[in-house]
N, C-alpha and C positions, 0 to 999 in steps of 0.2 A: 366796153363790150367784153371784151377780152378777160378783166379783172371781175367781173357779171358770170362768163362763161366758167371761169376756176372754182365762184365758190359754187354753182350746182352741182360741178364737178363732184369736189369736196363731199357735198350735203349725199350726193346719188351714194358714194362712196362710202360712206358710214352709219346712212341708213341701211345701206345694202348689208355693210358687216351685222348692225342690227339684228337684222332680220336672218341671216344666215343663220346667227347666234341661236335665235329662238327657234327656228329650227331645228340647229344641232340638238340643242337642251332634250325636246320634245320627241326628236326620231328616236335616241338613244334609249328613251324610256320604253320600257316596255310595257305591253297594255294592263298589268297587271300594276303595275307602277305608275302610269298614268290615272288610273283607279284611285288609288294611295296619294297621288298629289292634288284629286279634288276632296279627298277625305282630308287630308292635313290643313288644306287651305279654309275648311268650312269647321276646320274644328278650333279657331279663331275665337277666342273671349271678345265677343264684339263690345263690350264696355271698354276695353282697354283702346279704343279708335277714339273715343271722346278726346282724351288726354292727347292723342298725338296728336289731334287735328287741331289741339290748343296750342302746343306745342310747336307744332307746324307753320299756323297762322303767325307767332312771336314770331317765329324766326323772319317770316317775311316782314313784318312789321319794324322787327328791330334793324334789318336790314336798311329798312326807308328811314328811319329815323337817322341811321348810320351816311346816311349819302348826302342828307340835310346837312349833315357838317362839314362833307367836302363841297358843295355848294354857296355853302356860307364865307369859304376860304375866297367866292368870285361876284360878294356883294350882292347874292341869291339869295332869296328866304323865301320857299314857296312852302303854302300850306305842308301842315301834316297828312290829312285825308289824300289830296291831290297827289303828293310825294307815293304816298302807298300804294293807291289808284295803278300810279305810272309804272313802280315795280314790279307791280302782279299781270298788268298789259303787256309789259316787257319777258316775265317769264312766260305765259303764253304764248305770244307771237315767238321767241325760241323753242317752244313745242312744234311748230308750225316749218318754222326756218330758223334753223342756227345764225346764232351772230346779229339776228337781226333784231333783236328783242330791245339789244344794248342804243338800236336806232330809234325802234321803237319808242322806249320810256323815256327818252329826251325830246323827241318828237311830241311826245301826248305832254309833260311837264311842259315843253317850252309853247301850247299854244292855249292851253290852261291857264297860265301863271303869265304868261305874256315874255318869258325871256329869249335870250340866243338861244337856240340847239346848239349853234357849233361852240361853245363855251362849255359846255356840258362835257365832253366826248371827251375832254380830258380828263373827268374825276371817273370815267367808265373806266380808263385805262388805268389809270390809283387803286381804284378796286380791285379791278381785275389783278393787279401786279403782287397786292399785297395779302389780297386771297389766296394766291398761289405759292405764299411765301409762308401763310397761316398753315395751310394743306402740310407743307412739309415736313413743319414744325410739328405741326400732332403728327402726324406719321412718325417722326422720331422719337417723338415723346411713348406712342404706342407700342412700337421697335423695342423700347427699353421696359417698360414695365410689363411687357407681356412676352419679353425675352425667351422665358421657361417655354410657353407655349411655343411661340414661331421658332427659336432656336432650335429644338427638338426636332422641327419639319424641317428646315433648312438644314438639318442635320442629315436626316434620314434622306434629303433628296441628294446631299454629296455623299455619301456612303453609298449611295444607288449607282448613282452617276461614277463613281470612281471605281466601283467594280467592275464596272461595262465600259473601261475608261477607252482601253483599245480600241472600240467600237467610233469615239466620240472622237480621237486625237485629230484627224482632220478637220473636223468641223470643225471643234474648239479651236484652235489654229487661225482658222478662216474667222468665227467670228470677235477672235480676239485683235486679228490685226485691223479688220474693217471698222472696230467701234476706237481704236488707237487712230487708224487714220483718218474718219469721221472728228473726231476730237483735234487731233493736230489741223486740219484742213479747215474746222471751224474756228479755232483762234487767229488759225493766219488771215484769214478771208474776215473777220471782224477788226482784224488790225489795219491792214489795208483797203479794206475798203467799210469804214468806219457809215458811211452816207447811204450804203446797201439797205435794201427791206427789214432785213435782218438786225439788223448795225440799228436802224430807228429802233426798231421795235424792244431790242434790248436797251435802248438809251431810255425811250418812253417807258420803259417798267421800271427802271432804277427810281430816274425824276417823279414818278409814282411814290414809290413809295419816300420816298424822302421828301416829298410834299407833305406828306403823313406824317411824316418823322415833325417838321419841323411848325404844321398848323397849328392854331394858337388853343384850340380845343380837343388835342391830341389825348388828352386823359380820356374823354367822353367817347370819342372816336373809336380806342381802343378795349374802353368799355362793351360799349356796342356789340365790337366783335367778339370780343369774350360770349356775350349774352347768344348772338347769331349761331355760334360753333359749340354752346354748352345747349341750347335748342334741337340743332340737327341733333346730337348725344343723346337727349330725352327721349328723341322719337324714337332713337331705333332701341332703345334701350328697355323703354315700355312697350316697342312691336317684338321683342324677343322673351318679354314675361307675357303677351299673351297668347304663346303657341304654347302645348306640352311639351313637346320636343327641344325645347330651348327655352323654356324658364331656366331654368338653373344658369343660366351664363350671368358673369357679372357683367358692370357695367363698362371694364375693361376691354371683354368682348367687343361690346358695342363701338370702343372707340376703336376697334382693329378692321371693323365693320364697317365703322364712317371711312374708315379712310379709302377701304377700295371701294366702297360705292361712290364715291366722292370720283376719285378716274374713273367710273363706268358713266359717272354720268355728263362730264369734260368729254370724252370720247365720240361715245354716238349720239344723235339727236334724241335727247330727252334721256338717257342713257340705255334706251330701246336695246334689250339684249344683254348688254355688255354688261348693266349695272346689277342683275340677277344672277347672272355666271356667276362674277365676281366674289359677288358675299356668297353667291351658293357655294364657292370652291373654298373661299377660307373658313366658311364654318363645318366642311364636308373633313377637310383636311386637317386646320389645326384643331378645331374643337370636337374633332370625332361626332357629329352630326351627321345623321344617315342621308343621301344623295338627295330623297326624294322630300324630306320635311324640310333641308337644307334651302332645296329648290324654293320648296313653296313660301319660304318667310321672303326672301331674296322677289319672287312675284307679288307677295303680299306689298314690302317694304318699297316698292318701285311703281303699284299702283297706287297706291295711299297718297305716296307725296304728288304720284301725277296728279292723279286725282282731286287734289286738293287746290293743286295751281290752278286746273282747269273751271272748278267750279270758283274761287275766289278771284282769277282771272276774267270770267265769264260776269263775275257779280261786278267788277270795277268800272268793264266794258258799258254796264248799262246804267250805272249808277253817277258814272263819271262828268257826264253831260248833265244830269235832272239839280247835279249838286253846285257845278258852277253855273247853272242856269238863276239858280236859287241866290246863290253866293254875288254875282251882281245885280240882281235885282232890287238888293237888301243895300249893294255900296249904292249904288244910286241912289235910292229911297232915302240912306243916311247924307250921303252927299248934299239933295236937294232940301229936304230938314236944316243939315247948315248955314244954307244960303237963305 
């Protein structure tokens, strides 16, 4: 109950920021500007949606194909179709409720397929671990080749910041010791009390991905995710050659783009808010992209992928049942042939 009680807690809490977010975005605007961001948004190369929504689909496709390997590590081999089925069931139902998607898609594979759910719940957590490990690698990899750009802003924000520094010394002060003592108090509290929430949950990410590390089809595995994270790259990369205002960006942009929409969309439910600030602020800021076009590729790029989940989410939901219905009807029919 309690543990029931925290995560609505949680979900109120960051749909809420969500929503503030859009909010803020939208008051700020002036009506004149709110004008200009249904003009930018409609001024969309709609042939350029084909490609992502291809683009799109890979990426979920590759994903399933991807989780069939960590499956196979626990003597699992469920269909291909079924595997996909339960992924796109799964990001849906996390449009719905965060966290629950990951119960979801085990739930729908494991009564499909006939296996354990609770055997499952560990390659979620392999995923997850080594997702987060992927994230920060292209984030550094982005850091360094687009150095010139974001250097020059994190330039200009300490040059800012250090003129007004008098203003800031307190603060800075404060939040230098709180994130030092945050830091010291989390290594001691993981040493000692190794058995904590915490303490799992770091243990379960390591053993994640070092189950990775060491499955027997870790080539393929890694492939996959190469193919999953050069997918997200395509879409946003072909959503920013069909605005005017951001064609010209390379495709570097795009990987500076994946990465913060990437936290907007870990952040709040579905990345509702958070994932459009994000890309609107780094392409407002480092790539000198005006507020209001910035906005709108950022609402474009946040509806497309929703939208996409939702209607291939929507298509799995109904097709899911008619295909295993089909699927044993056909083993029986062969079975009794045998006999």
């Amino acid at each position: 109950m309690k543990k029931a009680l925290v995560t609505i807690l949680q979900y109120v809490l960051f749909l809420g920021l969500g929503i503030w977010i859009v909010y803020h975005m939208l008051h700020e605007l002036k009506p004149t500007q709110k004008d200009e961001l249904v003009s930018a948004i409609e001024s969309i190369n709609a042939w350029y949606l084909i490609p992502i929504f291809i683009a799109g689909f890979f990426s979920h496709f590759f994903r399933a194909l991807r989780w069939r390997y960590l499956l196979e590590t626990m003597d699992m081999k469920p269909s291909v179709l079924n595997t996909t089925f339960a992924v796109m069931i799964g990001y849906i139902t996390n449009l719905v409720l965060p966290r629950a998607g990951e119960v979801a898609k085990c739930t729908v594979l494991a009564k499909y397929e006939k296996l354990p759910a609770h055997k499952m719940i560990g390659t979620i957590v392999a995923e997850r671990a080594f997702d987060i490990l992927c994230l920060i690698i292209i984030a550094i990899i982005a850091l360094i080749l687009q150095l010139s750009f974001i250097g020059e802003h994190v330039v200009h924000k300490l040059h800012s910041f250090m003129n007004n520094l008098h203003e800031h010394e307190v603060t800075l002060f404060i939040v230098v010791g709180v994130i030092a003592a945050l830091i010291i108090a989390g290594i001691v509290v993981y040493r000692m009390h190794r058995e904590t929430k915490v303490g799992r949950i770091m243990k379960e990410m390591s053993h994640g991905v070092l189950s990775i590390i060491h499955m027997k089809k870790r080539w393929e595995f890694l492939g996959y995710t190469v193919l999953i994270w050069m997918m997200y790259l395509l879409e946003l990369y072909i959503g920013l050659k069909s605005l005017p205002n951001t064609h010209h960006l390379s495709i570097l942009a795009a990987l500076v783009v994946l990465v913060y929409g990437s936290v907007g969309m870990i952040v709040t439910p579905g990345g509702i808010g958070l994932y459009t600030y994000l890309v609107a602020q780094i392409l407002e800021s480092v790539y000198a992209i005006n507020r209001v076009p910035a906005q709108a590729f950022g609402w474009i790029a946040w509806a497309v992928q929703t939208g996409l989940i939702i209607i291939l989410g929507v298509l799995s939901l109904l097709f899911i049942h008619p295909y295993n219905k089909k699927r044993d009807a056909q083993a029986g029919l062969d079975t009794a042939q045998d006999i």
